[in-house]
C-alpha positions in Angstrom: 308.3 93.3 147.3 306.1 91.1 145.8 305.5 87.6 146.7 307.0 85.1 144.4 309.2 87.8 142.4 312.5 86.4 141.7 315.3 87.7 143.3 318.3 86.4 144.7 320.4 87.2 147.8 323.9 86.7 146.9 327.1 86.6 149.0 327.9 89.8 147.7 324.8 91.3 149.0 325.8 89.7 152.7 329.2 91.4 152.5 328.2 94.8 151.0 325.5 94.7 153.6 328.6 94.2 156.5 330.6 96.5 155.5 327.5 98.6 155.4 326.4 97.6 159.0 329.7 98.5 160.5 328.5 101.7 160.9 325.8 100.7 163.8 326.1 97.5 164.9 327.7 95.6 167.5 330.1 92.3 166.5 328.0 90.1 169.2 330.0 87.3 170.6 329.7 83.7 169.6 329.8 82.1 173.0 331.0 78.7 174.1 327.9 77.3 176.7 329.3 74.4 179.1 326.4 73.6 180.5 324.5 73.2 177.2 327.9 71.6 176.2 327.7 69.1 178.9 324.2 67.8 178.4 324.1 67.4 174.8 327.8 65.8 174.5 329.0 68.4 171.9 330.5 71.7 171.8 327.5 73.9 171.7 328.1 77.8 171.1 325.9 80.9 171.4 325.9 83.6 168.8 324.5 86.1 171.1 322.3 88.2 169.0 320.5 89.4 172.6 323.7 91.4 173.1 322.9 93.7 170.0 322.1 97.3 170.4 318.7 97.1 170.5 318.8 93.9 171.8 318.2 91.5 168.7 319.0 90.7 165.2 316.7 92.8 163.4 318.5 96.4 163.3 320.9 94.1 160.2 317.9 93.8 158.1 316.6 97.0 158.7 319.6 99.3 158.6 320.9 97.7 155.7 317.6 98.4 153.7 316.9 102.2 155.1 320.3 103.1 154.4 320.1 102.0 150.8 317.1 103.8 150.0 317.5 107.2 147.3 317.4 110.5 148.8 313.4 110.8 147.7 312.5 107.7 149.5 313.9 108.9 152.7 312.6 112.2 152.3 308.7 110.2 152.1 309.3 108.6 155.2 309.2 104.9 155.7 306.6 102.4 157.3 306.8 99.5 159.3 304.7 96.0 160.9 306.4 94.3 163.2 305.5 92.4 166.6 308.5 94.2 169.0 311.7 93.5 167.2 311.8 94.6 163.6 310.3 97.7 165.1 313.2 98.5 167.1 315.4 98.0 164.3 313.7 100.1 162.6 313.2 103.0 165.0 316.3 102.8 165.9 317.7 103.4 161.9 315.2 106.0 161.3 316.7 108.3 164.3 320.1 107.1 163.5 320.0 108.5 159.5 317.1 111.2 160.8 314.0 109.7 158.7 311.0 110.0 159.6 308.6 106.7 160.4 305.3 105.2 161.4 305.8 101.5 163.0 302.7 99.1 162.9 302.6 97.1 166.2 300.1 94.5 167.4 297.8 95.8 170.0 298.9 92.2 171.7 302.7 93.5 171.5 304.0 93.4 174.9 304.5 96.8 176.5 308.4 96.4 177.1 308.6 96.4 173.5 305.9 99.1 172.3 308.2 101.3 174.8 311.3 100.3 173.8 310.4 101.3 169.6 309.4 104.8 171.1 312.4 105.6 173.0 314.8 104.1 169.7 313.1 106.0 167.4 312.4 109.2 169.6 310.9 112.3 167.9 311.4 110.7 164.0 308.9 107.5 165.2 305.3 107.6 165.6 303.9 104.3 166.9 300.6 102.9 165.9 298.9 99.7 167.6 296.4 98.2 165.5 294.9 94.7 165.6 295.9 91.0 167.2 298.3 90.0 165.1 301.8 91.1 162.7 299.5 90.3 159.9 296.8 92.9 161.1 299.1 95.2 161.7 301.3 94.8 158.3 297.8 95.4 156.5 297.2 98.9 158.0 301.1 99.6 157.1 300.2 98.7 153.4 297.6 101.2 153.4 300.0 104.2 154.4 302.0 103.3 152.0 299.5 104.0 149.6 297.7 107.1 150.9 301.4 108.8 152.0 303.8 107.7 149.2 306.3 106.2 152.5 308.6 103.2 152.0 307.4 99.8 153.2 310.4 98.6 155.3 309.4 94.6 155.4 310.5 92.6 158.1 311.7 89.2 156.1 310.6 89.6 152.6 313.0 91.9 151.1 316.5 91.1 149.7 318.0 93.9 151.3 316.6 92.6 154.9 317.7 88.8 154.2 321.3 90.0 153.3 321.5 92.3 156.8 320.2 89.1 158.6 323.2 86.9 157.0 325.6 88.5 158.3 325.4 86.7 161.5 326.0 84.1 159.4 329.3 85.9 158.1 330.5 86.5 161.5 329.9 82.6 163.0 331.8 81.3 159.9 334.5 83.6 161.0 334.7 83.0 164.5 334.9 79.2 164.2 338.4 77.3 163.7 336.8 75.2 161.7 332.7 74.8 159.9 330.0 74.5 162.5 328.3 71.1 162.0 325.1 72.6 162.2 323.2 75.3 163.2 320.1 76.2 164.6 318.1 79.2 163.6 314.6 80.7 164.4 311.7 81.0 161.5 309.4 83.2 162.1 308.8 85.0 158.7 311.9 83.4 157.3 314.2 86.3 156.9 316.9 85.5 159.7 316.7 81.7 158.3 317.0 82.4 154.8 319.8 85.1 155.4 321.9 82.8 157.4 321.2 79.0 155.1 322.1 81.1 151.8 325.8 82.6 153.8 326.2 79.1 155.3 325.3 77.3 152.2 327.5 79.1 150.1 331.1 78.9 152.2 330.4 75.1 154.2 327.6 73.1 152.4 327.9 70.2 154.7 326.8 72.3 157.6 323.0 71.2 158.6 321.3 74.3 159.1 318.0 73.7 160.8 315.1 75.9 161.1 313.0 76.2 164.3 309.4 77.4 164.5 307.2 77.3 167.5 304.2 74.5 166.8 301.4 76.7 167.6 302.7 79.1 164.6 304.6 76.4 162.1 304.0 78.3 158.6 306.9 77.6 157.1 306.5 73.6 158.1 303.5 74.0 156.3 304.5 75.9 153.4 307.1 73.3 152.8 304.9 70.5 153.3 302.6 71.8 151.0 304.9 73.1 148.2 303.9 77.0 148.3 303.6 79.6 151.0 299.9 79.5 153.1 298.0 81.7 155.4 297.2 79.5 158.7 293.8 80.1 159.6 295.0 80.5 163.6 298.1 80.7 165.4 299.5 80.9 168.9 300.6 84.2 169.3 302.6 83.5 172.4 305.9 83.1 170.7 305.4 86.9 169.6 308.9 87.3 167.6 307.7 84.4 165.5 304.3 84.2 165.7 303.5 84.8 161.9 300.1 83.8 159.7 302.0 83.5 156.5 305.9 83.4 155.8 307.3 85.4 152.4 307.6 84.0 149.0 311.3 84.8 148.4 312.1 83.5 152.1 310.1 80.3 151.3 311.8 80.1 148.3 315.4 80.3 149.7 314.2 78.2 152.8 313.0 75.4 151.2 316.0 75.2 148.9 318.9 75.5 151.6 317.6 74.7 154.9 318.4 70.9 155.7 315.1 70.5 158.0 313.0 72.5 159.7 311.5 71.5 163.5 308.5 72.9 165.8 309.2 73.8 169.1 306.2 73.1 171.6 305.6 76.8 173.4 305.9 75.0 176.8 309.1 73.6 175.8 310.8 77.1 175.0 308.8 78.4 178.0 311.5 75.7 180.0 314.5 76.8 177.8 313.6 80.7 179.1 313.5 79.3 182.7 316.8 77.1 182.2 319.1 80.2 180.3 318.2 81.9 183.2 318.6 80.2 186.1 321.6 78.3 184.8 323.1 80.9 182.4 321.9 84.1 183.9 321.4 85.2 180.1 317.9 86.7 179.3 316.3 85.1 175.9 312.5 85.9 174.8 310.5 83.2 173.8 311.7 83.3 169.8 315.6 83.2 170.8 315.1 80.3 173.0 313.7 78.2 169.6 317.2 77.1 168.5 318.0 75.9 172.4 315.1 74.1 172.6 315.4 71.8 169.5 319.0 70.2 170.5 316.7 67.9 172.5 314.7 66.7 169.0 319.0 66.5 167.8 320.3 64.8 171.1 321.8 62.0 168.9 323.0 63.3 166.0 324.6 66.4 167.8 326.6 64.4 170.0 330.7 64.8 169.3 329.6 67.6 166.8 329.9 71.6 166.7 326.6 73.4 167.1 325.9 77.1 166.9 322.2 78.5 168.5 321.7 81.9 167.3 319.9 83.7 169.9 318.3 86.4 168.1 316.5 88.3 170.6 316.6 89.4 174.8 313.3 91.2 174.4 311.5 89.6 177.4 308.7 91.4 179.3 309.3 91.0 183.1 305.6 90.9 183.2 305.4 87.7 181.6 308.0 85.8 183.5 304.5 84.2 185.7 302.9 83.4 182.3 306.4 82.0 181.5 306.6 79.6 184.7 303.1 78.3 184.5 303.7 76.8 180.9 306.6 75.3 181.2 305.0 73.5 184.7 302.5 72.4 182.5 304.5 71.5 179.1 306.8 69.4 181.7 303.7 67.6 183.5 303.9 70.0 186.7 301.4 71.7 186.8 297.7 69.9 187.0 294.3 71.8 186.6 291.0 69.9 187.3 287.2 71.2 188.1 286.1 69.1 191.2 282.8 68.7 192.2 283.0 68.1 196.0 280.3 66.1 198.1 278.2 68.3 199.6 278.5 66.8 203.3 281.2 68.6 205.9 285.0 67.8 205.4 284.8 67.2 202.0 287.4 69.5 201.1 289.6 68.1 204.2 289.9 64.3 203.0 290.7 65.3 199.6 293.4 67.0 201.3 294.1 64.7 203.8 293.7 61.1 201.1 294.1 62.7 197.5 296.9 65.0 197.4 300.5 63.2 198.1 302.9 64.3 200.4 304.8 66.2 197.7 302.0 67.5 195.8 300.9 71.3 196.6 297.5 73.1 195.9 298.6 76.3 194.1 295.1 77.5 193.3 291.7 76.9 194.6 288.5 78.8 193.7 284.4 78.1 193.4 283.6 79.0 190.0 280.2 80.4 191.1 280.9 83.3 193.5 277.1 83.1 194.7 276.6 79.9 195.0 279.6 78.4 196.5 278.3 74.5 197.7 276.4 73.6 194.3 279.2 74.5 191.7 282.5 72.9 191.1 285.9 74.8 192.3 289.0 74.6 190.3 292.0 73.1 191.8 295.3 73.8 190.5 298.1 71.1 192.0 301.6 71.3 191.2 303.7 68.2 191.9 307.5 67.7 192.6 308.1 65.3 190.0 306.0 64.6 187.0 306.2 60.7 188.0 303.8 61.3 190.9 300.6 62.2 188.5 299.6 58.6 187.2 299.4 58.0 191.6 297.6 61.3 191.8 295.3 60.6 189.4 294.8 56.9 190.9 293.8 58.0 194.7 291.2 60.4 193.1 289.7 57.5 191.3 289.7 55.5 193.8 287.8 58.1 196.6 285.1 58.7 193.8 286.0 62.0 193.3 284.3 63.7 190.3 286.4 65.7 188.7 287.6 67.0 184.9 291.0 67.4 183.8 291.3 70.8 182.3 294.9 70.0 181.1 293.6 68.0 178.7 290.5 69.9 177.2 292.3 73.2 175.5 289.3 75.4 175.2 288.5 75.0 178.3 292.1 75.4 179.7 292.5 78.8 177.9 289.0 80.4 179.2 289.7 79.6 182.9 293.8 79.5 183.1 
């Protein structure tokens, strides 16, 4: 569609689109969490989205749309961009109604989800990587529009995709004994948040729906900031289900009319949610479901006594990047240290920094010359994680204090992201 065209989701479109979606989907449970209950003083439930049949929220939006389309469209085959998730959805719908596809994936999309689109869509999908980012990739999906006549399935910009997505909202409302206080919902391209604020809205307006984006990928802060939609020059694209350049016009439009704030979500700090649903939940969230989590912490007071609902759209978590994972939540909670130290050049240098420096709780996890050939004139690079962020200022102190020369990489980004 095109950006800024006026059209309005309606909660007719929502329920059409559930009765439409009862065809495929699963009813995911809205989960009571105790543990999240206990920390935050409130009654904190899960609407777990992870549990969907492709494992997130996006097979709504795109169902609901494909199966819409006139028997011409279908017969042209449709087209797709999407980061992991959309994709599935997608795939998923084309080999459910047998329609042919081509999905548009980052190059940078991890490799769970480039195999998980090929084994939804089977023979009727044919997967393309192209570029770094959704925005690369939706480009080279605009162009096969054009040159084969397909259907552009969008991932948030399209009425028929924001009225799939609001049914969650549909089914909370229904679940509850009584209105959810507020609730907390991902933006990455605004579709899930503008399908769930304009349900909400509609049947409880004195719920406070927030919207959560990561910080290294905040467009629609931006947008709202700046009164219209904006490209961001750079993003982070670790928070891949969200990582987005530029949110839609008609999801701008409906978020900045019904959502009652919208928060960023450091990466390191979701990286720490992951960890935490994990260990303490034993339920799997990728790094864009763990956004609405994550921000009770910003809400602490103003949660406490109330009802909260965290939809978890999405389980889509690469076991290869559990590491990545690990390392930046160490670092996002003051863990995890990185310096380049420059030791004398005299015998037992390296043994007295061991011996004087590092605490009795403090670990070297990491320890390399940074010139391979020339080992005693370069500087190496010493990671050292610590039991308890308390004991960095002391760190920090007895380093000073022996003259060691050293440069915190922790605190210089470009140079944290070429050697970490």
């Amino acid at each position: 569609m095109r950006e800024g065209e006026d059209r309005i989701v309606g909660m007719e479109d929502i329920v059409r689109a559930h009765h439409v979606l009862r065809e495929v989907i699963v009813r995911t449970p809205l989960q009571l969490d105790a543990v999240l209950s206990a920390r935050y003083g409130c009654s904190v439930y899960l609407k777990r989205e992870d549990l969907q049949i492709v494992r997130s929220f996006k097979i709504r939006g795109a169902y609901n749309m494909i199966r819409s389309l006139s028997e011409e469209d279908r017969a042209k085959g449709i087209v797709c961009a999407s980061a992991g998730n959309h994709a599935q959805g997608v795939a998923y719908s084309c080999k459910t109604l047998g329609i042919k596809g081509k999905v548009y994936m980052p190059s940078t999309t991890p490799n769970q989800k480039v195999k998980q689109v090929r084994r939804f869509g089977g023979e009727f999908v044919e997967v393309i990587l192209k570029g770094d980012t959704f925005d690369d990739a939706y480009e080279e999906a605009l162009q096969a529009c054009i040159d084969h006549g397909m259907t552009l399935i969008h991932p948030f910009d399209e009425p028929r995709i924001i009225a799939g997505n609001g049914t969650i909202a549909m089914e909370v409302m229904e679940s509850l004994d009584k209105p959810a206080d507020f609730m907390f919902v991902t933006i990455g391209g605004g579709g899930l948040a503008a399908g769930v604020a304009t349900y909400v809205k509609k049947v409880s307006p004195a719920t406070k729906v927030i919207g959560v984006e990561p910080s290294g990928a905040a467009s629609m802060s931006e947008a709202i900031q700046l009164g219209e939609v904006v490209t961001l020059t750079e993003i982070d694209k670790f928070v891949d289900g969200a990582a987005v350049k530029r949110v839609g016009g008609l999801t701008y439009d409906i978020c900045s009319r019904h959502l009652d704030d919208v928060v960023k979500v450091p990466e390191g700090k979701a990286c720490t949610t992951i960890l935490e649903m994990y260990n303490e939940n034993a339920i799997v969230v990728e790094p864009a479901g763990s956004l609405p989590i994550a921000a009770l912490e910003q809400y602490r007071d103003q949660i406490r006594g109330k009802t909260v609902v965290c939809i978890v759209s999405g389980g889509n978590n690469d076991i290869d990047r559990m590491q990545e994972i690990k390392e930046r939540s160490l670092v996002y909670e003051g863990l995890k240290h990185y310096f380049l130290v420059n030791f004398p050049q005299r015998a037992g240098a390296l043994r007295e920094f061991l011996a004087e420096v590092l605490g009795p709780d403090d670990d070297i996890t990491r320890f390399e010359y940074t010139k391979k050939n020339d080992k005693e004139n370069g500087p190496a690079l010493v990671g050292i994680e610590l039991l308890h962020k308390e004991d960095y200022l002391p760190l920090i102190e007895r380093m000073q204090q022996k003259g060691v020369d050293y440069t915190e990489i922790n605190k210089d980004l470009n140079l944290f992201n070429m050697l970490i």
